[in-house]
PLY file of the C-alpha trace (Angstrom):
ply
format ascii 1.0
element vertex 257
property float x
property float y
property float z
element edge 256
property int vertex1
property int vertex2
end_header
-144.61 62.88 -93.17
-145.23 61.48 -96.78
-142.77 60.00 -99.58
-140.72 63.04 -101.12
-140.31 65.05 -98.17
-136.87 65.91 -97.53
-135.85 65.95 -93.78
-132.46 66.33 -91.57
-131.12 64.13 -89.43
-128.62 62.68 -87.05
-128.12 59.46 -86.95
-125.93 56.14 -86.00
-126.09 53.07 -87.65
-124.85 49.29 -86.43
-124.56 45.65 -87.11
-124.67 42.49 -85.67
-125.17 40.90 -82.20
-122.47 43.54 -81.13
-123.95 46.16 -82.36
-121.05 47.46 -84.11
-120.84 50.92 -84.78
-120.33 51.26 -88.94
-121.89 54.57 -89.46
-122.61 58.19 -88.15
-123.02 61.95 -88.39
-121.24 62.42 -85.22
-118.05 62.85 -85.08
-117.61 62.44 -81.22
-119.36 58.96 -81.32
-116.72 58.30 -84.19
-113.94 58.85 -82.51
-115.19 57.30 -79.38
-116.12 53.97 -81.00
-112.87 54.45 -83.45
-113.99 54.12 -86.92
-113.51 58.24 -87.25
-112.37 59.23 -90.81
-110.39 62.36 -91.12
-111.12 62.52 -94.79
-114.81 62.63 -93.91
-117.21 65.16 -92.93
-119.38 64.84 -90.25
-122.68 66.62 -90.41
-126.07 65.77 -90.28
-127.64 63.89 -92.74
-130.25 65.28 -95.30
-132.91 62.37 -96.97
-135.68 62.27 -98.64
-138.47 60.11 -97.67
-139.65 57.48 -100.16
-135.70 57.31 -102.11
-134.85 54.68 -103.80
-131.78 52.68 -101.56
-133.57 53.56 -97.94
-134.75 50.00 -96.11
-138.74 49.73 -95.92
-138.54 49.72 -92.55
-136.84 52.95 -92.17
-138.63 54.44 -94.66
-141.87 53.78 -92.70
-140.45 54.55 -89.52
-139.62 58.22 -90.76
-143.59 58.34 -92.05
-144.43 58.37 -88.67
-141.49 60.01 -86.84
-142.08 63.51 -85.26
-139.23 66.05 -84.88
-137.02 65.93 -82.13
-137.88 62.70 -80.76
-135.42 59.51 -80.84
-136.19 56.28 -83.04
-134.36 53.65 -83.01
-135.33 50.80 -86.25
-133.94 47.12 -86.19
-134.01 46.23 -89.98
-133.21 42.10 -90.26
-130.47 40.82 -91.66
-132.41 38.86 -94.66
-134.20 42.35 -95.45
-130.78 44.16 -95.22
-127.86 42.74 -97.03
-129.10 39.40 -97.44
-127.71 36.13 -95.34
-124.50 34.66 -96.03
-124.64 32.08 -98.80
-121.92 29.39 -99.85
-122.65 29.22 -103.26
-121.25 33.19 -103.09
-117.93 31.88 -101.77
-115.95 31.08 -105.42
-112.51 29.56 -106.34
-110.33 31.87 -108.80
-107.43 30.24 -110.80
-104.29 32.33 -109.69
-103.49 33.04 -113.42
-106.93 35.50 -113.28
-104.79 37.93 -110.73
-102.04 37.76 -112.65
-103.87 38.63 -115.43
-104.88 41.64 -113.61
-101.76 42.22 -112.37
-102.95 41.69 -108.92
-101.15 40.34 -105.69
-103.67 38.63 -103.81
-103.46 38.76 -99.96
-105.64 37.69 -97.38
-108.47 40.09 -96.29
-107.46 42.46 -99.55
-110.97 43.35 -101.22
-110.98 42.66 -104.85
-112.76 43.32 -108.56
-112.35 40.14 -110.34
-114.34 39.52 -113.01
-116.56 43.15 -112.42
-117.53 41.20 -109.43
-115.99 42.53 -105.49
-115.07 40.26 -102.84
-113.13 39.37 -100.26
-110.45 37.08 -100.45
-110.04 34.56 -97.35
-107.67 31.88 -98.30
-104.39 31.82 -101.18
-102.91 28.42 -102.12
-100.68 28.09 -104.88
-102.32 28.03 -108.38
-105.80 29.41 -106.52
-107.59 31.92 -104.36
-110.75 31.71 -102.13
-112.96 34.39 -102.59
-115.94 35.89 -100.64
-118.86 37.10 -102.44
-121.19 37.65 -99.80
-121.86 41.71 -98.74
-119.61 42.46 -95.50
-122.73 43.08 -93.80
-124.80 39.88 -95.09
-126.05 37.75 -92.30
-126.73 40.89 -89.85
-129.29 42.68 -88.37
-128.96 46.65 -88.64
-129.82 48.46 -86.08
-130.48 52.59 -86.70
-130.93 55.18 -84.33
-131.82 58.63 -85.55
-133.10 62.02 -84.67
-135.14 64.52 -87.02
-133.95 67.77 -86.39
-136.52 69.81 -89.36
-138.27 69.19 -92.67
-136.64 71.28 -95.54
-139.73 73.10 -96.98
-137.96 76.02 -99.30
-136.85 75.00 -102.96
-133.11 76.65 -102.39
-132.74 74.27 -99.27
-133.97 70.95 -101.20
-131.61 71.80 -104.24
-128.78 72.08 -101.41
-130.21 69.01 -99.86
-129.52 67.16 -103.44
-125.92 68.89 -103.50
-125.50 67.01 -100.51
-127.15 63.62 -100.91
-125.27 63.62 -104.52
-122.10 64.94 -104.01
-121.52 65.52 -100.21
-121.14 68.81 -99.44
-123.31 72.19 -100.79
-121.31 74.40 -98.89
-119.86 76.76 -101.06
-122.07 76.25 -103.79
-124.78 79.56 -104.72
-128.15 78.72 -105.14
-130.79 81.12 -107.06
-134.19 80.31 -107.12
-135.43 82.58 -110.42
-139.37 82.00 -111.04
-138.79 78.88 -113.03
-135.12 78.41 -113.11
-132.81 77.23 -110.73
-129.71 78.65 -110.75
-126.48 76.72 -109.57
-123.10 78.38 -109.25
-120.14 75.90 -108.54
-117.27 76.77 -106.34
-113.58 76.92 -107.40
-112.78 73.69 -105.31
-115.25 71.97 -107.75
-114.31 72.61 -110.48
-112.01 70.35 -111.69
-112.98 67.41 -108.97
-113.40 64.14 -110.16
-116.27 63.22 -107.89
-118.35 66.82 -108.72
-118.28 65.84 -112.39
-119.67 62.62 -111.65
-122.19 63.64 -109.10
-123.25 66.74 -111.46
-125.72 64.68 -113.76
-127.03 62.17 -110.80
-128.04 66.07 -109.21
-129.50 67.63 -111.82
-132.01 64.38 -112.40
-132.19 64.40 -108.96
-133.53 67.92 -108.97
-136.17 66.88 -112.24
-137.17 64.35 -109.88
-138.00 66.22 -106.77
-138.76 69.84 -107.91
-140.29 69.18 -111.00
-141.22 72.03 -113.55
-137.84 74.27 -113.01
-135.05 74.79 -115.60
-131.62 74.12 -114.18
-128.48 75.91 -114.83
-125.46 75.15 -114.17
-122.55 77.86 -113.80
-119.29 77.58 -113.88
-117.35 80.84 -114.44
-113.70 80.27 -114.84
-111.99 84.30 -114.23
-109.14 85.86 -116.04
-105.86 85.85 -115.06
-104.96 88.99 -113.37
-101.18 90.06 -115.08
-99.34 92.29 -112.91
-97.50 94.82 -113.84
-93.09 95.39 -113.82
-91.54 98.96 -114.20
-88.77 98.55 -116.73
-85.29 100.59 -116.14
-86.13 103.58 -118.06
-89.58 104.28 -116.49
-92.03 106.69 -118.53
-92.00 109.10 -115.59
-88.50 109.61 -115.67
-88.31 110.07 -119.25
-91.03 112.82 -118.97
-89.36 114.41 -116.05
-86.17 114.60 -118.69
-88.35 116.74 -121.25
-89.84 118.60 -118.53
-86.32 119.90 -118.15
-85.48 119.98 -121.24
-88.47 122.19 -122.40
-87.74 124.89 -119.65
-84.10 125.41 -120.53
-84.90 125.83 -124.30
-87.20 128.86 -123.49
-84.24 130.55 -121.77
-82.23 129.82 -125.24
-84.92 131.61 -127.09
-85.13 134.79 -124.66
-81.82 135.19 -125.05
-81.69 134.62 -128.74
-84.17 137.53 -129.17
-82.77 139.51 -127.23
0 1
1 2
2 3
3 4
4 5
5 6
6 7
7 8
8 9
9 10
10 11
11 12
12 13
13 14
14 15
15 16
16 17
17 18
18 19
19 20
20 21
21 22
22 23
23 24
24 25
25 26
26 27
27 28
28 29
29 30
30 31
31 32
32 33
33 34
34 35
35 36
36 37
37 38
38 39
39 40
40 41
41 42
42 43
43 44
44 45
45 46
46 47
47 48
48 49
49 50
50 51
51 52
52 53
53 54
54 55
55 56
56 57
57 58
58 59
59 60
60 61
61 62
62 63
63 64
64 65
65 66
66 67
67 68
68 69
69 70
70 71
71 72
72 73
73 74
74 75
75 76
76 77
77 78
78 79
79 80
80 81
81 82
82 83
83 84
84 85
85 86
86 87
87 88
88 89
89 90
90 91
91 92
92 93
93 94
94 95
95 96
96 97
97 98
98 99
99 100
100 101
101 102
102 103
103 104
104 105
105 106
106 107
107 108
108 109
109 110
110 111
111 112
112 113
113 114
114 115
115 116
116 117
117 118
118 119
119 120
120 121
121 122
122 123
123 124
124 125
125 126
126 127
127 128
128 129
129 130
130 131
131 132
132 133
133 134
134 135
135 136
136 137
137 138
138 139
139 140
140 141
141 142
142 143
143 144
144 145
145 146
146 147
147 148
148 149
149 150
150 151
151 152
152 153
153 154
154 155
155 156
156 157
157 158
158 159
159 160
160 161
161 162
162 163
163 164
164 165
165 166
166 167
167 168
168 169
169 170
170 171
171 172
172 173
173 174
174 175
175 176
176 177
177 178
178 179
179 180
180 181
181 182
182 183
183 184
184 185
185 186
186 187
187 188
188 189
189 190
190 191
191 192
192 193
193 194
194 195
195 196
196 197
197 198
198 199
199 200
200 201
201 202
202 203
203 204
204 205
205 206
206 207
207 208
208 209
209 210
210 211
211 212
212 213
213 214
214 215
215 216
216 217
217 218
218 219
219 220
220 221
221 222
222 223
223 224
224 225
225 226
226 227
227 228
228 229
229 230
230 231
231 232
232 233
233 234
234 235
235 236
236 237
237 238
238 239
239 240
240 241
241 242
242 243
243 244
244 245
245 246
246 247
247 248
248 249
249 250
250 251
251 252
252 253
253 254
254 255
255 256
């Protein structure tokens, strides 16, 4: 397999000595290990080889992986998230939380500054904050299995939809000679995370299938108004002439006569 091929996956992902479990595409292990998320959707996972954010060592791993068979990659902790450094552990006056109308706490993760930690100690008139990435100063440990290499252009668009934004489900993909057609489904619409993901997919899709126009729909329907009979209902009102119109024929018979 070469950089830019997009594959599927399942995987599981850990940390430390324990070998915590701190991600998955299996909802069973989840649960079983506790860190399941009901807002989360488990599923398997689609990448493409060669992305920017994958660990070298992963990255080469799935180079030489072959479908169906288990890997397992131990990525070290100063290639991961770095080791744990004091000089990441900072002081912050008090009057900077109040400032942003914060109450700090112990354990509560914080933006201070445009900077997020961790704060681990709060004395009065200052609070001890942790810098360092929650992961810093482990190995990682990932397990994974390729189930298939997406080959056709509708599937790598989805595959983008999915890396981008987290679920293609719903969305319609048309592959037109050189346009790509993307319709978006009522549920994203008007979500916050779609609109952000929208632009990070469609460079994502200049990136990967290069040479295709991309267009995005969005059709927003009519209202459908319905309908209310009023009191005086035009059939009745025609059934009234109708009656009308065959007694004055009698009148006229009569008349003549």
């Amino acid at each position: 397999m070469n950089d830019g091929d997009f594959i599927e996956l399942s995987f599981e992902m850990r940390a430390g000595q324990e070998k915590k479990l701190i991600s998955t595409s299996k909802e069973d292990l989840a649960k079983q290990e506790n860190i399941f998320d009901d807002k989360k959707k488990y599923k398997n996972a689609v990448i493409v080889i060669g992305t920017e954010g994958l660990f070298k060592e992963i990255n080469d791993s799935f180079k030489q992986a072959e479908i169906g068979k288990e890997y397992e990659v131990v990525v070290p902790a100063k290639d991961a998230y770095g080791m744990r450094e004091n000089k990441n552990i900072k002081v912050v006056p008090m009057r900077e939380f109040q400032r942003n109308k914060i109450n700090p706490e112990i354990g509560k993760e914080v933006n201070i500054n445009n900077k997020v930690g961790k704060i681990i100690t709060v004395t009065p008139g200052r609070v001890l904050i942790d810098y360092n990435h929650e992961l810093a100063g482990k190995d990682l440990y990932y397990k994974y299995q390729i189930v298939k290499v997406i080959d056709d252009l509708a599937g790598k668009v989805n595959a983008i939809i999915d890396m981008d934004y987290s679920d293609s489900e719903n969305f319609v993909v048309e592959i037109e000679n050189d346009s790509i057609g993307i319709q978006i489904p009522e549920e994203a619409k008007f979500d916050v995370n779609w609109i952000d993901a929208k632009y990070k997919t469609v460079n994502d899709i200049r990136k990967y299938i290069p040479g295709k126009d991309i267009v995005v729909k969005e059709i927003y329907k009519k209202e459908e108004k319905s309908e209310e009979k009023t009191e005086n209902a035009p059939v009745e009102k025609s059934e009234e002439k109708t009656e009308e119109s065959k007694e004055k024929p009698k009148d006229n018979v009569k008349e003549s006569q």
